[in-house]
N, C-alpha and C positions, 0 to 999 in steps of 0.2 A: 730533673729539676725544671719545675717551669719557668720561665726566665721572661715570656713574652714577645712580641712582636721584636727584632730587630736589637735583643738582648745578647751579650755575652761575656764569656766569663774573661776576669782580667789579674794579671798579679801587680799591676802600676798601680802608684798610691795616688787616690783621689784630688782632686783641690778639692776638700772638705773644708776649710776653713780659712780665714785669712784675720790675721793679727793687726793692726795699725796703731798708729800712737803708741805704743805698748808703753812708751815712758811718761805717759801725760800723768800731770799732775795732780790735778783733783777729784777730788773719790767721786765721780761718776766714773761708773761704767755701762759704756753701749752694747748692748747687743744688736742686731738684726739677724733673726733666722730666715727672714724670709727673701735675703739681699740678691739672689739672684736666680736664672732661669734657664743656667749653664745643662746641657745635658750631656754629659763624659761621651764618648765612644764605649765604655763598659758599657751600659742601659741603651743605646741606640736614642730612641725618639721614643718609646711606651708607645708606638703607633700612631703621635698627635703629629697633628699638621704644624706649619711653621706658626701658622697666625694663634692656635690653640698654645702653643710653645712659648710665644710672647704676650700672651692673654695674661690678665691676671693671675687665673688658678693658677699658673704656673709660678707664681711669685707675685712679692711685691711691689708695684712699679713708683719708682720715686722713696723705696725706704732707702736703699744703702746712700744715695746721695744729700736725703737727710741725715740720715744717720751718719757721715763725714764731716758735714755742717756741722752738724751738733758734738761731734768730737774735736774738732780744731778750735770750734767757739769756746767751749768749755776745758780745753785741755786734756781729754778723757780719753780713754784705750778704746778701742771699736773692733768688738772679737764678728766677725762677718760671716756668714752660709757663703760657701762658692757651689753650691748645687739645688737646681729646681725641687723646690719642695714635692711634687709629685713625684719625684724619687723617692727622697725621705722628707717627710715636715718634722724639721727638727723640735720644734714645740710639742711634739704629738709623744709619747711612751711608746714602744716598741709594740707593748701590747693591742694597742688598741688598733680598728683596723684602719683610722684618718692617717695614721703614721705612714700607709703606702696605701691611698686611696684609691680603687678601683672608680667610682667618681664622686665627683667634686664640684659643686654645684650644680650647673646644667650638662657637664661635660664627664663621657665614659671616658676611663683613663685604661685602653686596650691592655697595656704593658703591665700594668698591674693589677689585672682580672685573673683569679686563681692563683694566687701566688701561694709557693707551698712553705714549708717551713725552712727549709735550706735554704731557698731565695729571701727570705725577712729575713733570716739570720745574717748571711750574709751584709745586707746591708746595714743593719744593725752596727753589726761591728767593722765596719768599712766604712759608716759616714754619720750614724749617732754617736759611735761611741767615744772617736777620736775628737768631735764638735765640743761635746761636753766635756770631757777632758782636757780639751784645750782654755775654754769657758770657767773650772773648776781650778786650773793654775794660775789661771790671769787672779781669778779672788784670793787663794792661796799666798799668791806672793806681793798683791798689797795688803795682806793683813800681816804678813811678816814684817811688811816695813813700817806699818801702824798705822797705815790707811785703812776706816772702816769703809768697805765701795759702798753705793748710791746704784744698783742696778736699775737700767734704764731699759727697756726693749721697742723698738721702732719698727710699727708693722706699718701699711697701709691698707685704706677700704674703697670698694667700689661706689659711686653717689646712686646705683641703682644696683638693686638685691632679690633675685625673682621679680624682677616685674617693679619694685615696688621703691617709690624715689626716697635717700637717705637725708633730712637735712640735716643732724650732727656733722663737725666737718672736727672735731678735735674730739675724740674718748681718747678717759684714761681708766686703765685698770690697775686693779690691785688682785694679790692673791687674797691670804688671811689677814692682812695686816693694810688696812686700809690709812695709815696715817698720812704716809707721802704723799699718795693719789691726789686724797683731800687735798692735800697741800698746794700741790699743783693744778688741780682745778679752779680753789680759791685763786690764786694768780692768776691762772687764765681768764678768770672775767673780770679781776680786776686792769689788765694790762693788755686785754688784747679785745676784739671784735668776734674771736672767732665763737661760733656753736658750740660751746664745749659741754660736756656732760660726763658723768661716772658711768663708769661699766656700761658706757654702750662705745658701738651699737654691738659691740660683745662683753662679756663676764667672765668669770670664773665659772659659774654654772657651764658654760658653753666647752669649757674642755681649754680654753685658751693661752691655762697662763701656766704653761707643766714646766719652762724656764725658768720661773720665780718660783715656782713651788719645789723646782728641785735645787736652786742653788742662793736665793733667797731668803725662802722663808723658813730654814732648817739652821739657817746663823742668825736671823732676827735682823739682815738688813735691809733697810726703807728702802722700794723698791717703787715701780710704775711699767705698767705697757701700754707706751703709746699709739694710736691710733688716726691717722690723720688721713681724711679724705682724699683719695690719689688725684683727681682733678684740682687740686690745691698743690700740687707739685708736680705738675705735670712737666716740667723745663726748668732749667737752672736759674733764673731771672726767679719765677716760684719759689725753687727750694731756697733758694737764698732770703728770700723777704721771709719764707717760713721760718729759717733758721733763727733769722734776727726777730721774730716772735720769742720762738719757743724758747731758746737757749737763757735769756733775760727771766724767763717763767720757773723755769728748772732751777736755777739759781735761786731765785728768792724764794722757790717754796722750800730749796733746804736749809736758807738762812732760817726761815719761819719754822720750821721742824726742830730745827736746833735749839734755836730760842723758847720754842714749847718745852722742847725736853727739859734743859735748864733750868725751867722758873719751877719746875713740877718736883726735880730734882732738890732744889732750891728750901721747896716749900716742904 
């Protein structure tokens, strides 16, 4: 099995996932797949150096501490990655090969060059499959209790991309069902300052929303992935002013969702 630089095999159960709020109240639910840039002792290092470790590619820098923001503000459950996406990106189908990226924008990821089928599997079922299934209970059992969720996903973006400078500083995406996006965009420019725009500076075309498409858009609930510039939440003074943006945005685009459906209902 190829395993890669500084890989080996392990029977300890992963931090895959981590749960919070689990009793918050109203139907948002957060995800963050990309919350952190932990690398087990299972995987060793994939061969990257500390500073590639703590780089971007490795994760999102500034989502999970949004993404707590936006759970405590709104009351909401926050199901969390405890592991570097260049392990697994949990967003990613097992299938495809960004799921264990050999590399990843300007960066060769050593540890997962030639990976064989034993080693995906593996990980598959050692940190996709427990993520999602943990992800898949949390909606389970507020639809038992009659909450319809509001899934929410919290990525961040780099302000420079190849070379090339970003000035969006808020995307929001949608899967198939663009209603809530909209929603929250319209909000966004009406209540806040920030750059905001649809489906950038990613889409659904780009492979990016396999979260919503796997656990949203097959129950038909209003859904968003949020995208917000990492240099906009660089420090907790940041996330915090970002919080008290976005959290006020999120709320009233699903009053306005609601109230759309209503009158349409209505009518």
């Amino acid at each position: 099995m190829n395993r890669g630089p500084g890989m080996a095999a392990t029977g300890n159960a992963l931090p895959v996932v981590t749960i919070e709020n689990g009793n918050g109240k109203s139907p948002f639910l957060i995800v963050c797949e990309h919350a952190s840039n932990h690398f087990p002792a299972a995987f060793g290092t994939l061969g990257l150096s500390e500073n590639v470790r703590s780089a971007h590619v490795a994760w999102d820098p500034g989502a999970l501490a949004l993404a707590r923001g936006l759970s405590a503000a709104l009351d909401a459950p926050l199901v969390a990655a405890g592991i570097s996406r260049l392990i697994y990106d949990l967003n990613r189908p097992p299938h495809t090969p960004s799921a264990m990226a050999a590399r990843s924008e300007v960066f060769d990821i050593p540890g997962n060059t030639g990976l064989d089928d034993e080693e995906r599997r593996r990980r598959t079922e050692q940190i996709y499959l427990p993520f999602h299934d943990a992800l898949r209970a949390q909606i389970a059992c507020r639809l038992a209790a009659g909450v319809v969720p509001v899934m929410v996903t919290v990525h961040s973006f780099t302000p420079v991309y190849f070379g090339a400078r970003r000035d969006v500083e808020f995307g929001i995406i949608h899967d198939t069902d663009p209603a809530f996006a909209r929603a929250v965009l319209a909000e966004a420019l009406a209540r806040t300052r920030l750059v905001s725009r649809l489906n950038e500076p990613y889409s659904a075309a780009d492979g990016v929303t396999h979260t919503l498409m796997l656990h949203a858009t097959p129950f038909g609930l209003a859904h968003a992935m949020l995208e917000i510039r990492n240099d906009l939440i660089a420090d907790d003074a940041a996330v915090a002013a970002m919080t008290g943006q976005i959290a006020p945005v999120l709320s009233a685009a699903l009053s306005a969702l609601s109230a759309d459906v209503g009158e349409r209902a209505a009518g």
